[in-house]
ZAVO-69808 format. One record per residue: residue in one letter; x, y, z of N, C-alpha, C in turn. Coordinates in pm, whole numbers. Each point is the difference from the previous one (the first is absolute). Layout:
% residues N
<node><residuo>A</residuo><n_c1>X</n_c1><n_c2>Y</n_c2><n_c3>Z</n_c3><ca_c1>X</ca_c1><ca_c2>Y</ca_c2><ca_c3>Z</ca_c3><c_c1>X</c_c1><c_c2>Y</c_c2><c_c3>Z</c_c3></node>
...
//
This chain:
% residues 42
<node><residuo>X</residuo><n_c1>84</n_c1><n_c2>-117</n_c2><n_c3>0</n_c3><ca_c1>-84</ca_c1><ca_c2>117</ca_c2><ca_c3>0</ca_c3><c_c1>89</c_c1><c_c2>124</c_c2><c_c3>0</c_c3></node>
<node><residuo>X</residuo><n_c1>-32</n_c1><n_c2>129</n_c2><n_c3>-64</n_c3><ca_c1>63</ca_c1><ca_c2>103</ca_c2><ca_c3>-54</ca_c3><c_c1>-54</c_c1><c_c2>40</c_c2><c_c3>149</c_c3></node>
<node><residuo>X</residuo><n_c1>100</n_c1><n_c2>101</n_c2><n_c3>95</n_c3><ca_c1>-26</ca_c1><ca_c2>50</ca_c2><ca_c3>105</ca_c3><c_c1>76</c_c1><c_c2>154</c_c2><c_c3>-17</c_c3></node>
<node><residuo>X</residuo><n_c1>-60</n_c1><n_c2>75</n_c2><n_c3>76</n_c3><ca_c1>34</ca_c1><ca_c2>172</ca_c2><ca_c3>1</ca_c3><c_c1>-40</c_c1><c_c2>68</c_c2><c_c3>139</c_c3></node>
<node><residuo>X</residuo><n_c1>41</n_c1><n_c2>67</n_c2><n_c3>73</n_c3><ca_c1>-130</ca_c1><ca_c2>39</ca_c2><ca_c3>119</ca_c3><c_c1>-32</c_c1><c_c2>60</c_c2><c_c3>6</c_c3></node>
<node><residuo>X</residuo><n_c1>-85</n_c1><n_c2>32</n_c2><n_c3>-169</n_c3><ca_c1>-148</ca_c1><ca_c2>44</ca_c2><ca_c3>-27</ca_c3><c_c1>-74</c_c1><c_c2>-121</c_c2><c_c3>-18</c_c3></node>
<node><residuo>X</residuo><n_c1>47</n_c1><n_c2>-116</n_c2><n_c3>-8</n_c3><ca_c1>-71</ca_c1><ca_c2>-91</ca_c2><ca_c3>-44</ca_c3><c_c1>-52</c_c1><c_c2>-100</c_c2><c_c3>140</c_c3></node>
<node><residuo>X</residuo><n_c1>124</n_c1><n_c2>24</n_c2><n_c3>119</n_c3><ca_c1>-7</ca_c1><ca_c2>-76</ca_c2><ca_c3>138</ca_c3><c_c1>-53</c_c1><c_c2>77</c_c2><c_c3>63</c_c3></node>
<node><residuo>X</residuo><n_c1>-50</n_c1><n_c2>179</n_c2><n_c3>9</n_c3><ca_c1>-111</ca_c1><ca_c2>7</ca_c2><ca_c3>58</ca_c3><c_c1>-132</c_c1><c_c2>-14</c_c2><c_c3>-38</c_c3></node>
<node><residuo>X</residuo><n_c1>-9</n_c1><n_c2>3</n_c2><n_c3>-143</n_c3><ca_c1>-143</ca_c1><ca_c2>-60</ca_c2><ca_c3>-66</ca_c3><c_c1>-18</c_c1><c_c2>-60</c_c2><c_c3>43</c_c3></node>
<node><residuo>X</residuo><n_c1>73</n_c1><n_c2>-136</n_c2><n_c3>85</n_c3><ca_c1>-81</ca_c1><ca_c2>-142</ca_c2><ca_c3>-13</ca_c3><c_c1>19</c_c1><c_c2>4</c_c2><c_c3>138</c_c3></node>
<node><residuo>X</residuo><n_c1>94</n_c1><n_c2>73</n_c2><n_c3>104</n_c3><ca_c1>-4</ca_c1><ca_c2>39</ca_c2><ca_c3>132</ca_c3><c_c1>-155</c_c1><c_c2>49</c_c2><c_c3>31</c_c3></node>
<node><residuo>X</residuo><n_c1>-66</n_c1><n_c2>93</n_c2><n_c3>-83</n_c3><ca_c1>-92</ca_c1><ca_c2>60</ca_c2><ca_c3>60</ca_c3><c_c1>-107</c_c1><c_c2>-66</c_c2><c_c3>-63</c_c3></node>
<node><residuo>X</residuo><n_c1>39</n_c1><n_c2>-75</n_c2><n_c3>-106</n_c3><ca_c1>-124</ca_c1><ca_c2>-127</ca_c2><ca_c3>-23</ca_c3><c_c1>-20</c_c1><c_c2>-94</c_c2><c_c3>99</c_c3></node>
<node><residuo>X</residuo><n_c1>61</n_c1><n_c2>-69</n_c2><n_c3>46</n_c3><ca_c1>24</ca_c1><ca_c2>-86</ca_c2><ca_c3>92</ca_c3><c_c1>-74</c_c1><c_c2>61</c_c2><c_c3>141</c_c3></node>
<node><residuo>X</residuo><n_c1>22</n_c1><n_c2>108</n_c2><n_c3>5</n_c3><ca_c1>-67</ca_c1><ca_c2>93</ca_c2><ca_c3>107</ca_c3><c_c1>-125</c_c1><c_c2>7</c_c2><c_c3>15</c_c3></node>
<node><residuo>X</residuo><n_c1>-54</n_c1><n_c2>5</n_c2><n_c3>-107</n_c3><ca_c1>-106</ca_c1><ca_c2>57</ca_c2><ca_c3>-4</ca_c3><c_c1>-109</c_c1><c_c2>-107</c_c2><c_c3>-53</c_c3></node>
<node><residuo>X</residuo><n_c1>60</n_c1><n_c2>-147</n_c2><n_c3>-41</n_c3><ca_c1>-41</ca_c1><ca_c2>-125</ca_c2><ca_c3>-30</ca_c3><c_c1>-71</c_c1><c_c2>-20</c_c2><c_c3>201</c_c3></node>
<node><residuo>X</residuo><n_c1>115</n_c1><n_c2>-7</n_c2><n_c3>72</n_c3><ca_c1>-10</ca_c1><ca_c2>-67</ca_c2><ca_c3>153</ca_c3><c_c1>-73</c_c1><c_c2>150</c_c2><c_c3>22</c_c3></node>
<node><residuo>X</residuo><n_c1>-48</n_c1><n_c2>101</n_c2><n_c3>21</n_c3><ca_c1>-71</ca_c1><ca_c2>106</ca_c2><ca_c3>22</ca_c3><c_c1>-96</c_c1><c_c2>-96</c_c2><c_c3>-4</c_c3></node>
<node><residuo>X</residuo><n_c1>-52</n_c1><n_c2>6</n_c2><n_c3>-116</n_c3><ca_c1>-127</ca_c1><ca_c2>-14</ca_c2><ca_c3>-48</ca_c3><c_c1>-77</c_c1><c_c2>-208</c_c2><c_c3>32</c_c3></node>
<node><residuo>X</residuo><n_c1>76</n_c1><n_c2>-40</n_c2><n_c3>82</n_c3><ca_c1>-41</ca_c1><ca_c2>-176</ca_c2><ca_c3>0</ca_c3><c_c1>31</c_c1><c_c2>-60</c_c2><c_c3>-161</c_c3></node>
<node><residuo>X</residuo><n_c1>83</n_c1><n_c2>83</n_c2><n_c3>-78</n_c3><ca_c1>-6</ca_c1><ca_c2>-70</ca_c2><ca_c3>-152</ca_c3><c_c1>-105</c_c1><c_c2>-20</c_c2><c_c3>-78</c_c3></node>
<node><residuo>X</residuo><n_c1>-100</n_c1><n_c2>92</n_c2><n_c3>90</n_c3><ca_c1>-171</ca_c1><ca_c2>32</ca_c2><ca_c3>-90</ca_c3><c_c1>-4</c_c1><c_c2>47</c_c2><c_c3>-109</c_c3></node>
<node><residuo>X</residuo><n_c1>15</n_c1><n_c2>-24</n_c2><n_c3>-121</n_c3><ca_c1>40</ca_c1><ca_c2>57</ca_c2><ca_c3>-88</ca_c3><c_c1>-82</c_c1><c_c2>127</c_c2><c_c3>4</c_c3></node>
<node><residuo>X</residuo><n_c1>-120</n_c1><n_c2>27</n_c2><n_c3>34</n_c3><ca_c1>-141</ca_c1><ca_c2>127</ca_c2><ca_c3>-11</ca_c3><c_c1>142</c_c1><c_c2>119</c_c2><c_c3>117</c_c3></node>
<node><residuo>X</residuo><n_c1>28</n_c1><n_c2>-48</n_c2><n_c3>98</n_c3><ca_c1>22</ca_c1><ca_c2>78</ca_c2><ca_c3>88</ca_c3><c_c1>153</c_c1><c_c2>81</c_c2><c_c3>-47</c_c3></node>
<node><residuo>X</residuo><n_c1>77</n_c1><n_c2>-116</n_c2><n_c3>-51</n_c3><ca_c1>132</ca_c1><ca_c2>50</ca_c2><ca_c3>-51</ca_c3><c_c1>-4</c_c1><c_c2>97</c_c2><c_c3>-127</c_c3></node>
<node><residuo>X</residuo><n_c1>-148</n_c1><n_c2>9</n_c2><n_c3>-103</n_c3><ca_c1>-21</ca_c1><ca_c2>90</ca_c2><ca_c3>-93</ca_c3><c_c1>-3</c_c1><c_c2>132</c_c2><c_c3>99</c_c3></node>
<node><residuo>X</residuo><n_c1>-89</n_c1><n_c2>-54</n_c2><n_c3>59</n_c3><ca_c1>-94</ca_c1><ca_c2>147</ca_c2><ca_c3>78</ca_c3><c_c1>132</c_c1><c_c2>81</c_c2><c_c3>39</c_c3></node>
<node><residuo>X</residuo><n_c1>91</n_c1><n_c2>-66</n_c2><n_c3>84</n_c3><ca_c1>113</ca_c1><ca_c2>61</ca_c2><ca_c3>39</ca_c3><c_c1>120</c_c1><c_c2>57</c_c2><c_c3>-71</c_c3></node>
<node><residuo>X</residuo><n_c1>15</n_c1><n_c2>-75</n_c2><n_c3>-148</n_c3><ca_c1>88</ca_c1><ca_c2>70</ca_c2><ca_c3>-76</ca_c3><c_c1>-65</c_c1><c_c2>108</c_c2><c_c3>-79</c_c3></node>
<node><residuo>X</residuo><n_c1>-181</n_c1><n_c2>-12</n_c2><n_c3>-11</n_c3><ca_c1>-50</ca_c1><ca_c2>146</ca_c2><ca_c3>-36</ca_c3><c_c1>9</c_c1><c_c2>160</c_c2><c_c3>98</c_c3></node>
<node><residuo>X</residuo><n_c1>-21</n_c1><n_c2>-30</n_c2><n_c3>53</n_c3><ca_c1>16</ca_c1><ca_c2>57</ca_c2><ca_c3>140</ca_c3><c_c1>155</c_c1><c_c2>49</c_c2><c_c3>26</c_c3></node>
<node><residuo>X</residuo><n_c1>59</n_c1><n_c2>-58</n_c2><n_c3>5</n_c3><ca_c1>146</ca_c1><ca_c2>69</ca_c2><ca_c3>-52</ca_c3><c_c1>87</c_c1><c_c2>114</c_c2><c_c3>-148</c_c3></node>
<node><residuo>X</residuo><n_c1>-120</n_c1><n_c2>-59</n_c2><n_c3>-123</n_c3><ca_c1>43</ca_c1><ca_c2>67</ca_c2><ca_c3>-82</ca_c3><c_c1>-140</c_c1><c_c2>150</c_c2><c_c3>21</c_c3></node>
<node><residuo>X</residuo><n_c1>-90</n_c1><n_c2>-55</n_c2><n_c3>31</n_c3><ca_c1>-71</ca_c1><ca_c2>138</ca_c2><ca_c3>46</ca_c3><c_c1>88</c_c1><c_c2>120</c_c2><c_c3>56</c_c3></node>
<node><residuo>X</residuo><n_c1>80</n_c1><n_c2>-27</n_c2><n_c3>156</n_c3><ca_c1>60</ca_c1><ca_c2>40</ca_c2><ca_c3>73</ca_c3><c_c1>122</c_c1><c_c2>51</c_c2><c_c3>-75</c_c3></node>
<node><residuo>X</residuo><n_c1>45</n_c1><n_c2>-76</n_c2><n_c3>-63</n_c3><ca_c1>126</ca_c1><ca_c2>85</ca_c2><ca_c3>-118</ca_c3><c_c1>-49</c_c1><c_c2>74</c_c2><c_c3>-79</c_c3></node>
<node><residuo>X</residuo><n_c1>-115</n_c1><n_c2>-17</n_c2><n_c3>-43</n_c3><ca_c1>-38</ca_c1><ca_c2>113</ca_c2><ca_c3>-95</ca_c3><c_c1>-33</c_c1><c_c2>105</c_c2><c_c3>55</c_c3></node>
<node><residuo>X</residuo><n_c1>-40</n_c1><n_c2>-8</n_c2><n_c3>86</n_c3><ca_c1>-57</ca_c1><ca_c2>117</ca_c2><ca_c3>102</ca_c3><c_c1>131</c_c1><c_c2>111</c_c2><c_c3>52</c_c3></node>
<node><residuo>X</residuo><n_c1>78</n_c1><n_c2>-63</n_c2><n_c3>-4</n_c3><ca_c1>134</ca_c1><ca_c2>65</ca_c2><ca_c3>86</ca_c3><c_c1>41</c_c1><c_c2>113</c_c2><c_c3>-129</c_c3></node>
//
């Protein structure tokens, strides 16, 4: 696998946010929308 650490926190904060959410897939959307809301907003 091609690695960068832009690429090891992608999957750092995937991984994050997989165990956030119980691996619900509904809950882990909700939460990565909810984040790009929050960036857009800034």
């Amino acid at each position: 696998m091609i690695t960068s650490p832009i690429l090891e926190e992608k999957y750092r904060v995937q991984r994050k946010l997989a165990e956030e959410s119980g691996y619900d897939v509904r809950k882990y959307a909700e939460s990565c929308h909810k984040i790009v809301v929050d960036a857009a907003a800034e």
